[in-house]
VOMAR-647224 format. One record per residue (C-alpha): residue number from 1; residue in one letter; x, y, z. Coordinates in pm, whole numbers, plus 50000, padded with zeros to 5 digits. Layout:
BEGIN
> n / res / u / v / w
> NUM / a / X / Y / Z
...
// end
This chain:
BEGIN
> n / res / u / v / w
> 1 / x / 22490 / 82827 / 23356
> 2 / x / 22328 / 82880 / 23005
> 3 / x / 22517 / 83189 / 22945
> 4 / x / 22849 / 83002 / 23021
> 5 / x / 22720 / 82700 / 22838
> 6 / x / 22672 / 82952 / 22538
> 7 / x / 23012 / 83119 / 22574
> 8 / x / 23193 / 82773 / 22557
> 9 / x / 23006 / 82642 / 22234
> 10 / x / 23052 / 82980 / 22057
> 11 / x / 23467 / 82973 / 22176
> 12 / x / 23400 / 82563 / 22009
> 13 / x / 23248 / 82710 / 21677
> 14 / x / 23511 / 82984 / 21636
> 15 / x / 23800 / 82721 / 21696
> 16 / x / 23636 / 82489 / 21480
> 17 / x / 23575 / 82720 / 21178
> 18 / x / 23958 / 82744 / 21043
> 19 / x / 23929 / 82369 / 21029
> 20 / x / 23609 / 82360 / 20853
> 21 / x / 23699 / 82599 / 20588
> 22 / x / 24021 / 82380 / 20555
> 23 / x / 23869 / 82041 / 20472
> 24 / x / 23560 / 82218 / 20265
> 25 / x / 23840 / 82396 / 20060
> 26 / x / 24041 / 82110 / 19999
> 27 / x / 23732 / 81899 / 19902
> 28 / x / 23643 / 82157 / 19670
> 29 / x / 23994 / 82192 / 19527
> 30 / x / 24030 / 81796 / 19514
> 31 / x / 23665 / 81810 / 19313
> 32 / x / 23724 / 82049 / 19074
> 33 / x / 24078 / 81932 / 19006
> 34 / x / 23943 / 81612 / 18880
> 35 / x / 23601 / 81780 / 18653
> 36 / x / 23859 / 82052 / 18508
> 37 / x / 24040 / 81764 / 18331
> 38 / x / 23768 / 81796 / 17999
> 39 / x / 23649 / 82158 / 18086
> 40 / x / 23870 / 82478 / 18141
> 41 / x / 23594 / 82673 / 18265
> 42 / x / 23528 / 82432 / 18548
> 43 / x / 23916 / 82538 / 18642
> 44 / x / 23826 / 82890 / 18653
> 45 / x / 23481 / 82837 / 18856
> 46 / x / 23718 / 82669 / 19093
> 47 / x / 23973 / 82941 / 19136
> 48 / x / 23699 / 83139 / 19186
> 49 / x / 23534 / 82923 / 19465
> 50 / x / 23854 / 82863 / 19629
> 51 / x / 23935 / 83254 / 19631
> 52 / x / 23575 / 83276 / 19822
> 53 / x / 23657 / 83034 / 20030
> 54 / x / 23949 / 83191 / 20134
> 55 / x / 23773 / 83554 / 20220
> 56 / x / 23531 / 83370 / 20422
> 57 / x / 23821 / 83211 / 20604
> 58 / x / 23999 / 83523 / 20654
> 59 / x / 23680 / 83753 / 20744
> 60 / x / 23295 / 83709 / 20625
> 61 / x / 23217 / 84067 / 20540
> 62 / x / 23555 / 84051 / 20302
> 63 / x / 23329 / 83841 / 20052
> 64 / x / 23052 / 84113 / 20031
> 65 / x / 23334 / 84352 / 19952
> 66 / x / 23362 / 84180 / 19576
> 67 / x / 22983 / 84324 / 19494
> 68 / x / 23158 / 84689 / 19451
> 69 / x / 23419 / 84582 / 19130
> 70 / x / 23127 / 84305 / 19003
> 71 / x / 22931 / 84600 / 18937
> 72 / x / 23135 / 84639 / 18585
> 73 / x / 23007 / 84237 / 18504
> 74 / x / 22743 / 84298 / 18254
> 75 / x / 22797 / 84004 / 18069
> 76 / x / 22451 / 83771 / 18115
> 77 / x / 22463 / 83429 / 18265
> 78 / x / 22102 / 83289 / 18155
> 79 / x / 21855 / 83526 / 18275
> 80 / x / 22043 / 83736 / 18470
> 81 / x / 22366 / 83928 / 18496
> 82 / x / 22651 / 83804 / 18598
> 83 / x / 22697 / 84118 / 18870
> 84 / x / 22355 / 83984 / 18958
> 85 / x / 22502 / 83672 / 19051
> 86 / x / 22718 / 83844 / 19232
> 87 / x / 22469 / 84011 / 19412
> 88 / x / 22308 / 83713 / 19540
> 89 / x / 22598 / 83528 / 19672
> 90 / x / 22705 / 83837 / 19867
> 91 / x / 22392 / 83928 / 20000
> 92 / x / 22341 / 83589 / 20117
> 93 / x / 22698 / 83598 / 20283
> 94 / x / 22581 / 83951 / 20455
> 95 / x / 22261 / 83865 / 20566
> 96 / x / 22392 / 83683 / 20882
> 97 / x / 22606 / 83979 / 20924
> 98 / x / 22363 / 84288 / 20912
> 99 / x / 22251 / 84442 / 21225
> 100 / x / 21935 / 84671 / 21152
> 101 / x / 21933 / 84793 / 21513
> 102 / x / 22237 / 84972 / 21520
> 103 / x / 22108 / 85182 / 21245
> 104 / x / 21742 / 85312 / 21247
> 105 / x / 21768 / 85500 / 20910
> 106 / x / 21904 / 85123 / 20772
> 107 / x / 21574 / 84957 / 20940
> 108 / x / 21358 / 85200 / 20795
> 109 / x / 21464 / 85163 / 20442
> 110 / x / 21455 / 84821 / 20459
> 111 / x / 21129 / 84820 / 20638
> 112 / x / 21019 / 85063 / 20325
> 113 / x / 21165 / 84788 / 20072
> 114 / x / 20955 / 84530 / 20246
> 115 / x / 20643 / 84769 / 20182
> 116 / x / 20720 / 84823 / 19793
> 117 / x / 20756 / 84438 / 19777
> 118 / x / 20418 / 84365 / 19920
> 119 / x / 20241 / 84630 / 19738
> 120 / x / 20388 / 84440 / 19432
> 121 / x / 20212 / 84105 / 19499
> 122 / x / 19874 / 84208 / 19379
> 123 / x / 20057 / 84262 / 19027
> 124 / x / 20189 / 83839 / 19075
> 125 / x / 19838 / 83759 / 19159
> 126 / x / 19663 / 83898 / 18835
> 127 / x / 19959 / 83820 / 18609
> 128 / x / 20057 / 83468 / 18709
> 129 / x / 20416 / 83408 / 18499
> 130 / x / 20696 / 83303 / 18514
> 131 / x / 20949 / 83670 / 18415
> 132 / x / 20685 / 83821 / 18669
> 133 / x / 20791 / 83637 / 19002
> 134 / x / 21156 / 83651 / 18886
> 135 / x / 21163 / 84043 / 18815
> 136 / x / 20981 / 84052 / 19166
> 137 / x / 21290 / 83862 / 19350
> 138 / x / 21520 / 84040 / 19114
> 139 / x / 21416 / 84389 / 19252
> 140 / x / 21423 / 84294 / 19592
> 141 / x / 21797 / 84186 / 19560
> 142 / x / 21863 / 84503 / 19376
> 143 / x / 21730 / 84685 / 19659
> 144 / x / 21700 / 84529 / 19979
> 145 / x / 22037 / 84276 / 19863
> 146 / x / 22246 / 84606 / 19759
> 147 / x / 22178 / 84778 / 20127
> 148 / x / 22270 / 84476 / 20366
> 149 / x / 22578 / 84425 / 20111
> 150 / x / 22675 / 84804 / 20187
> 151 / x / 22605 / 84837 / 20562
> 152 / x / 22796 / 84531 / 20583
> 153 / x / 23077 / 84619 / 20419
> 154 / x / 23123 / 84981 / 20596
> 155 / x / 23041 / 84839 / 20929
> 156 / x / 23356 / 84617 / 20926
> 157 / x / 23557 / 84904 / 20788
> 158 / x / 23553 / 84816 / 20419
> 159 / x / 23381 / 85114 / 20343
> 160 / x / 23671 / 85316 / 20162
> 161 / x / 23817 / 84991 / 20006
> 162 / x / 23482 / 84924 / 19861
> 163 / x / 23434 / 85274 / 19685
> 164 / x / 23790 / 85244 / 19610
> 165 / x / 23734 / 84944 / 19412
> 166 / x / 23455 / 85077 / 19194
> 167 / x / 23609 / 85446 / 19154
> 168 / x / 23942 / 85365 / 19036
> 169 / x / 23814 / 85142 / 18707
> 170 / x / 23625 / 85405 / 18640
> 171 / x / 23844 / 85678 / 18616
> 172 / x / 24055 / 85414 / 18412
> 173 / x / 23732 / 85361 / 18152
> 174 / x / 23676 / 85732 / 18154
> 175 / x / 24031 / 85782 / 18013
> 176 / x / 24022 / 85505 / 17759
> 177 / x / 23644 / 85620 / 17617
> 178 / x / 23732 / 85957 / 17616
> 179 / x / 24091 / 85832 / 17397
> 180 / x / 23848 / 85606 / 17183
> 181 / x / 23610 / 85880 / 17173
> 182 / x / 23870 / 86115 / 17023
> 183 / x / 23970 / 85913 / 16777
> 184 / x / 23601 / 85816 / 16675
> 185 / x / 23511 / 86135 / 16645
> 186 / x / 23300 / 86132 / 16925
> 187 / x / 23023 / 85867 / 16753
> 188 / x / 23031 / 85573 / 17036
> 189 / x / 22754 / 85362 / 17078
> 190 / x / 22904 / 85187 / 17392
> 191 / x / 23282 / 85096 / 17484
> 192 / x / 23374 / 84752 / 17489
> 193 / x / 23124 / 84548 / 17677
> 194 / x / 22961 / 84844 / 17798
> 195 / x / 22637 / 85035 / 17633
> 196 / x / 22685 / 85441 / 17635
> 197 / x / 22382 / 85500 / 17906
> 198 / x / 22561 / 85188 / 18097
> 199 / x / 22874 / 85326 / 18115
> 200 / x / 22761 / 85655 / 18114
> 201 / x / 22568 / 85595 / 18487
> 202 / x / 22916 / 85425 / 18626
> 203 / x / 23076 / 85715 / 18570
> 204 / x / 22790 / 85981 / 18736
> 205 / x / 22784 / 85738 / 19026
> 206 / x / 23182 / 85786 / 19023
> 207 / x / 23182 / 86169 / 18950
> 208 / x / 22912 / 86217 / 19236
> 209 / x / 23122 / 86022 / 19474
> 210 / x / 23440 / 86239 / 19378
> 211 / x / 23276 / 86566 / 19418
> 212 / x / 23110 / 86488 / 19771
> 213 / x / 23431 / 86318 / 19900
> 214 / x / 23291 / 86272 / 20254
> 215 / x / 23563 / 86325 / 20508
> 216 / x / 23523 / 85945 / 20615
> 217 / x / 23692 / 85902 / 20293
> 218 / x / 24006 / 86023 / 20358
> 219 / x / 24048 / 86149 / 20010
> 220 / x / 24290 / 86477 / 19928
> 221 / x / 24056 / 86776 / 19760
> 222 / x / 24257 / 86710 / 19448
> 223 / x / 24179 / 86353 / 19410
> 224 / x / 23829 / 86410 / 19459
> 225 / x / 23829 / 86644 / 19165
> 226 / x / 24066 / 86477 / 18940
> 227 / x / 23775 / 86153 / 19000
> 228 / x / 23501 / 86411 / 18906
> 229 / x / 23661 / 86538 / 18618
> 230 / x / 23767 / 86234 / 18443
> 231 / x / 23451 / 86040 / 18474
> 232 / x / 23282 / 86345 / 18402
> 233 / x / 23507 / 86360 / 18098
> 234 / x / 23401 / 85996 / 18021
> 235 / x / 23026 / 86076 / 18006
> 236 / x / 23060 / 86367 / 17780
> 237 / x / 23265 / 86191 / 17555
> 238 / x / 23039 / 85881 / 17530
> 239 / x / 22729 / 86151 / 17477
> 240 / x / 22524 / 86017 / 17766
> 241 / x / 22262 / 86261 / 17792
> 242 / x / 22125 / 86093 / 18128
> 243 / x / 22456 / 86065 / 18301
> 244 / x / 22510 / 86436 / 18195
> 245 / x / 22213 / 86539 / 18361
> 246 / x / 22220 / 86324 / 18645
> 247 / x / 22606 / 86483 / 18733
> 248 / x / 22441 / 86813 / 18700
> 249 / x / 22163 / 86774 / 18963
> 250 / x / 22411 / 86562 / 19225
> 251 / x / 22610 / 86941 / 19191
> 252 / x / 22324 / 87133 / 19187
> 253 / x / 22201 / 86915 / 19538
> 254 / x / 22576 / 86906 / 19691
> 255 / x / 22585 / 87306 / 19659
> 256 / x / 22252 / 87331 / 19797
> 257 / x / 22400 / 87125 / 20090
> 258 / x / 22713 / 87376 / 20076
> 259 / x / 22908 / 87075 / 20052
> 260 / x / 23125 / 87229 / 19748
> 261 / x / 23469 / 87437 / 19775
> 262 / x / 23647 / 87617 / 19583
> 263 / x / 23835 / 87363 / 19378
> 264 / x / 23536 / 87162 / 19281
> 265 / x / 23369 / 87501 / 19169
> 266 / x / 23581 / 87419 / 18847
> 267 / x / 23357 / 87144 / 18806
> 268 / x / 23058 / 87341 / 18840
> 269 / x / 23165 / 87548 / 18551
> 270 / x / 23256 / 87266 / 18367
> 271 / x / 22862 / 87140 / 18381
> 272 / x / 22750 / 87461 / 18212
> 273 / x / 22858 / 87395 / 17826
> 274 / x / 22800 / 86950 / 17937
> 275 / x / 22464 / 87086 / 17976
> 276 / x / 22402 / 87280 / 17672
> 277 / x / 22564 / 87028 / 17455
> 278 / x / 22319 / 86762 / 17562
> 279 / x / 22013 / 87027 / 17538
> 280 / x / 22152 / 87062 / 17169
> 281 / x / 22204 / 86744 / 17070
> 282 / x / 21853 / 86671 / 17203
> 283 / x / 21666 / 86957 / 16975
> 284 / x / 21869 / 86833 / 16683
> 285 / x / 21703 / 86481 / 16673
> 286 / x / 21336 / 86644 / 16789
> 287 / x / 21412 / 86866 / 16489
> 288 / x / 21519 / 86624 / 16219
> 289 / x / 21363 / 86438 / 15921
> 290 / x / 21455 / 86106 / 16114
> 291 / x / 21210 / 85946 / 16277
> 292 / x / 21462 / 85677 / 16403
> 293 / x / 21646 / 85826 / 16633
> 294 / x / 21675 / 85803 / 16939
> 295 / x / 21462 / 86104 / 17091
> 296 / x / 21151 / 86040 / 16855
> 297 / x / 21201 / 85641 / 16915
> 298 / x / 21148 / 85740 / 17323
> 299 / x / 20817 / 85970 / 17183
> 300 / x / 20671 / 85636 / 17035
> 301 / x / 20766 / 85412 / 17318
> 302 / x / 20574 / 85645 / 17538
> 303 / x / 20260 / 85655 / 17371
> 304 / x / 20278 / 85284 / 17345
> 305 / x / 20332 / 85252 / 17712
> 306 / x / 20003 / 85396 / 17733
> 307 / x / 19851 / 85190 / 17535
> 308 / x / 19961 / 84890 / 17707
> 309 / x / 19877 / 85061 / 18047
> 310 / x / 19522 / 85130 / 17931
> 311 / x / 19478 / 84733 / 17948
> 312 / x / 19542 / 84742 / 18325
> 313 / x / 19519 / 85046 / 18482
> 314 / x / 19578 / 84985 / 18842
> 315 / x / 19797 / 84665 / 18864
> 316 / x / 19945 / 84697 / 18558
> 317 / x / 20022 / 84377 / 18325
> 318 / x / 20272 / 84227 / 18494
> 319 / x / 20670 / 84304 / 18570
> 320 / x / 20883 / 84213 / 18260
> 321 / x / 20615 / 84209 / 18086
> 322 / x / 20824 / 84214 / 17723
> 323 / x / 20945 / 83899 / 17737
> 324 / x / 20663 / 83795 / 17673
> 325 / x / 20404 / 83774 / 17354
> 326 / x / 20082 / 83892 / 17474
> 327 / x / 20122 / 84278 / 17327
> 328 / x / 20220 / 84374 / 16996
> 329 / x / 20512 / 84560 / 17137
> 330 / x / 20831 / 84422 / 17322
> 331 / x / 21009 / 84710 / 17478
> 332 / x / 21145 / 84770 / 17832
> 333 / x / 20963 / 85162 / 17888
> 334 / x / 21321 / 85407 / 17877
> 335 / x / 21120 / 85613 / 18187
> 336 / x / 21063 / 85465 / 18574
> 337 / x / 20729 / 85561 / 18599
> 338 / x / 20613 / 85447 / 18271
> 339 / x / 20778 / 85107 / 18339
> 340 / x / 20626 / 85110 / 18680
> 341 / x / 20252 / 85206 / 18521
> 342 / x / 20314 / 84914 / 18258
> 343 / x / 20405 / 84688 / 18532
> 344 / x / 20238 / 84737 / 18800
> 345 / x / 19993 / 84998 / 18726
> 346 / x / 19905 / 85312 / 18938
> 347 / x / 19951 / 85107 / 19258
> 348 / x / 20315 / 85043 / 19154
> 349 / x / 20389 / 85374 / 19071
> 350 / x / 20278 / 85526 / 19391
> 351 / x / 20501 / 85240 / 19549
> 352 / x / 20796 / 85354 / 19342
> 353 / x / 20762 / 85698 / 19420
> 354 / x / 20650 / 85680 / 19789
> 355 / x / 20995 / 85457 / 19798
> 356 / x / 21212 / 85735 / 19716
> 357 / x / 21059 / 85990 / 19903
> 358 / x / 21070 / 85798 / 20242
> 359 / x / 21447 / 85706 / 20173
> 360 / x / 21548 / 86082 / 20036
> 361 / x / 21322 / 86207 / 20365
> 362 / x / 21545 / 85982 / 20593
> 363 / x / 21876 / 86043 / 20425
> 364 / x / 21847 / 86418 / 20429
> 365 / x / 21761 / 86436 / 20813
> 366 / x / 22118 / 86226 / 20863
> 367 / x / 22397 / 86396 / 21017
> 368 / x / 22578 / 86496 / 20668
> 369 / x / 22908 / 86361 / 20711
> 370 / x / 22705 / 86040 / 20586
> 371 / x / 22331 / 86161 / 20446
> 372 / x / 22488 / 86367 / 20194
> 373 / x / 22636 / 86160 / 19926
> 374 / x / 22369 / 85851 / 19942
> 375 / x / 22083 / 86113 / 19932
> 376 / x / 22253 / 86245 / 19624
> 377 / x / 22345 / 85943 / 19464
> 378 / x / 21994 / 85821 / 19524
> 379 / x / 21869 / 86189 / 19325
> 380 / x / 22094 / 86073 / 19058
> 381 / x / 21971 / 85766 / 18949
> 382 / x / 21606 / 85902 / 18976
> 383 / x / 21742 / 86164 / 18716
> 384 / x / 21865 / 85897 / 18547
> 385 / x / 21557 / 85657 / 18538
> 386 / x / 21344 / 85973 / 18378
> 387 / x / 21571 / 85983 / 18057
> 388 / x / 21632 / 85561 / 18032
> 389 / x / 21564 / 85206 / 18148
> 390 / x / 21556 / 85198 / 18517
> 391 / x / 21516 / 84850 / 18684
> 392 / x / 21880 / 84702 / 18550
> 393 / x / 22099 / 84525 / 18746
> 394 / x / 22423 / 84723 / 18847
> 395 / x / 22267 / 85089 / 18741
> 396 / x / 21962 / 84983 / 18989
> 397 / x / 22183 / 84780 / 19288
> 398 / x / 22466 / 85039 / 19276
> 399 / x / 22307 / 85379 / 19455
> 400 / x / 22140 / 85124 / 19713
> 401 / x / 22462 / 84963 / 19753
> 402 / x / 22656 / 85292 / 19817
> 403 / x / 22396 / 85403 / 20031
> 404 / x / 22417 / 85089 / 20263
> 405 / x / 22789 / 85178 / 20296
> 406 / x / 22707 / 85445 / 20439
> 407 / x / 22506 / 85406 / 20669
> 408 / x / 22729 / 85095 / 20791
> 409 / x / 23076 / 85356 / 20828
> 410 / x / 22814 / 85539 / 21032
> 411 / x / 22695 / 85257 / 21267
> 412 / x / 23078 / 85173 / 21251
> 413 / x / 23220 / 85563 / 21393
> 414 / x / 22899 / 85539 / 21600
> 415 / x / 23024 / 85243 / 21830
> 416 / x / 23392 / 85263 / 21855
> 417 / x / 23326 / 85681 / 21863
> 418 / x / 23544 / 85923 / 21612
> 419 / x / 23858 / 85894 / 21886
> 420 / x / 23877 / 85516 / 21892
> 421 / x / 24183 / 85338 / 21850
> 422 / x / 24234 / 85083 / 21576
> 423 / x / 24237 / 84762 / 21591
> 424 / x / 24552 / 84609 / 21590
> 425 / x / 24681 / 84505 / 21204
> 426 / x / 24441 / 84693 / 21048
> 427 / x / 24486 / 84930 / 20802
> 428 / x / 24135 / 84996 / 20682
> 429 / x / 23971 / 85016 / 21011
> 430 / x / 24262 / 85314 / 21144
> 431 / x / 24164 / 85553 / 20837
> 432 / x / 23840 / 85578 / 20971
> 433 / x / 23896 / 85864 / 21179
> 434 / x / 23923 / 86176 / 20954
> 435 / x / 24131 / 86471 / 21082
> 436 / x / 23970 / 86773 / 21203
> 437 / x / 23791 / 87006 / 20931
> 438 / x / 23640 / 87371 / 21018
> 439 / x / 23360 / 87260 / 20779
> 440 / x / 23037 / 87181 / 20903
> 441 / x / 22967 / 86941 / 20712
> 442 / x / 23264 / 86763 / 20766
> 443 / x / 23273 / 86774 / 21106
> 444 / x / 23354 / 86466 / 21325
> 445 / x / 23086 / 86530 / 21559
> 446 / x / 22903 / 86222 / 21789
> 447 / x / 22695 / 86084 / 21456
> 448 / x / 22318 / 86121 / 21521
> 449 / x / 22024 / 86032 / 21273
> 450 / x / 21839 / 86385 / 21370
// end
């Protein structure tokens, strides 16, 4: 009786819900119609809204979806980002949608999130302020937000529209820095709204994704190079030293997984003189009568995170500490572990690094088809956090985000099996199921966590 009781009032809600999104939306339309009359940007909020409301009409896990292109929104709205804002919305949209027991490699990451989190608190207690307990929710969303988003999103079959959406700007980006770059004579600070190192990560996270092209993808071998290429293009021409580096250890890990062919060997090649240009650029600065730039600047940084470690050695002196005026030096630390033993002291850098050594441990015992590329993008932006800033909204939410995807495309092929039929008037959902390959790697076998 309760079960049928049940059944009946969730058949209610579902026939209900078209209707409720209809009068909300028109209230909201009706609202914002009359408050736009002395503000334009009220009229834009409201498109906005309405466009939300609409996804949520047509499917939940669409809304989610939007996190992948707001990773290019840089632009600050108060405190925060607005691709953090972005963030939060969708992760409070997924969070009724996530499902941590279908995927055990999912639970454990977020179970390891939960652990960094709480190992953080100590740090609150002893450094009561305000940027403090925000930077602590902040990194939790960046994390923990960024991997519900993505399993989300590749559990309902979004998974290749999703990395679609974030690929294909940057490939456009790549071509128009590398055109502005040209006719700069290669001297770019940043590119539009974008900072170099900013830009520069978008476009490893892009190249990385390109050169693994998991089958699940359904990408041809030539678009997967042509991706690598440009954005690799894009970094070299912006002169992001980190992104370089990072694109050369994702190749370095995807051979060692024998994940590369003989196309993407061109790319290979190609990191050789990428390398020695930022190895020579790098000696350069080390070697010249500037003290300014920006290799000796990171030198002094360094020995000042020291000396504001030295003040508290195992909890640190609290997270964001630079905004505010208690040290004679206001600097976010260009390293991860010197931001994490300025922040939080040696107990936060052991829960930084324990963090990515329990989520690379998990990822690399997947089944390939989907371990490979979020264990590698993962070793990327830990490159990447040696050489610059690390806890930063998209550069930080991004690999978690991709990595969440996923493991949801794997929950996904895990319960409708890599024969399954699609659904019927779905497009997304049918390209799922990848065609044969001879390749290990990319093998459609049963998925299995190892």
């Amino acid at each position: 009786m309760a079960a049928a009781v049940g059944r009946i009032a969730a058949s209610a809600g579902q026939a209900m819900r078209p209707v409720i999104f209809a009068v909300a939306g028109t209230g909201v339309i009706a609202l914002l119609a009359y408050v736009s009359l002395d503000n334009r940007m009220y009229a834009l909020i409201g498109a906005v809204a309405v466009l939300a409301l609409g996804l949520l009409a047509l499917d939940p896990a669409l809304l989610p979806v939007a996190a992948a292109p707001g990773m290019f929104l840089l632009q600050r709205a108060g405190s925060l980002s607005v691709s953090d804002l972005i963030l939060f919305v969708s992760a409070v949209v997924a969070l009724p949608l996530v499902r941590p027991s279908q995927s055990p490699v999912l639970r454990t990451l977020l179970w390891t999130v939960v652990a960094y989190q709480a190992l953080l608190i100590p740090t609150l207690i002893s450094n009561p302020y305000r940027a403090n307990l925000i930077e602590w929710g902040h990194e939790l969303f960046l994390v923990g937000g960024a991997l519900i988003i993505g399993w989300v999103i590749g559990n309902a079959g979004y998974g290749r529209l999703a990395v679609g959406l974030y690929v294909v700007p940057c490939c456009v980006l790549a071509v128009l820095v590398v055109i502005s770059a040209v006719g700069g004579g290669f001297h770019l600070a940043g590119f539009w709204i974008y900072q170099k190192n900013a830009i520069g990560d978008l476009f490893a996270f892009a190249a990385v994704i390109g050169y693994a092209r998991p089958a699940w993808l359904r990408w041809r071998p030539a678009a997967g190079t042509l991706v690598t290429l440009l954005c690799s293009a894009g970094a070299l021409a912006i002169v992001s030293r980190q992104a370089i580096v990072s694109i050369a250890a994702a190749v370095a890990v995807l051979a060692i997984r024998k994940v590369a062919n003989r196309r993407s060997r061109i790319v290979l090649l190609a990191m050789i003189p990428a390398i020695a240009i930022a190895y020579n650029i790098t000696a350069d600065q080390l070697q010249s009568d500037n003290k300014f730039n920006s290799a000796y600047q990171r030198l002094q940084w360094y020995g000042d995170s020291l000396d504001v470690w030295r003040q508290a050695r195992w909890l640190g002196v609290g997270l964001r500490w630079w905004y505010t005026n208690r040290f004679s030096v206001n600097f976010q630390p260009p390293n991860a572990e010197f931001e994490m033993l300025t922040s939080a002291g040696i107990v936060g850098v052991a829960a930084f690094i324990v963090t990515f050594v329990v989520a690379l441990r998990a990822l690399w015992r997947m089944d390939p088809l989907y371990g490979v590329l979020p264990f590698t993008i993962l070793v990327v932006r830990f490159v990447q956090g040696q050489l610059d800033l690390y806890w930063v909204a998209t550069q930080s939410s991004l690999p978690w985000l991709i990595v969440g995807i996923c493991l949801g495309v794997q929950s996904l092929m895990r319960v409708r099996g890599s024969a399954a039929q699609p659904e019927s008037g779905t497009v997304e959902r049918s390209d799922l199921t990848a065609p044969r390959s001879r390749n290990p790697t990319h093998a459609l076998a049963a998925p299995s966590d190892r």
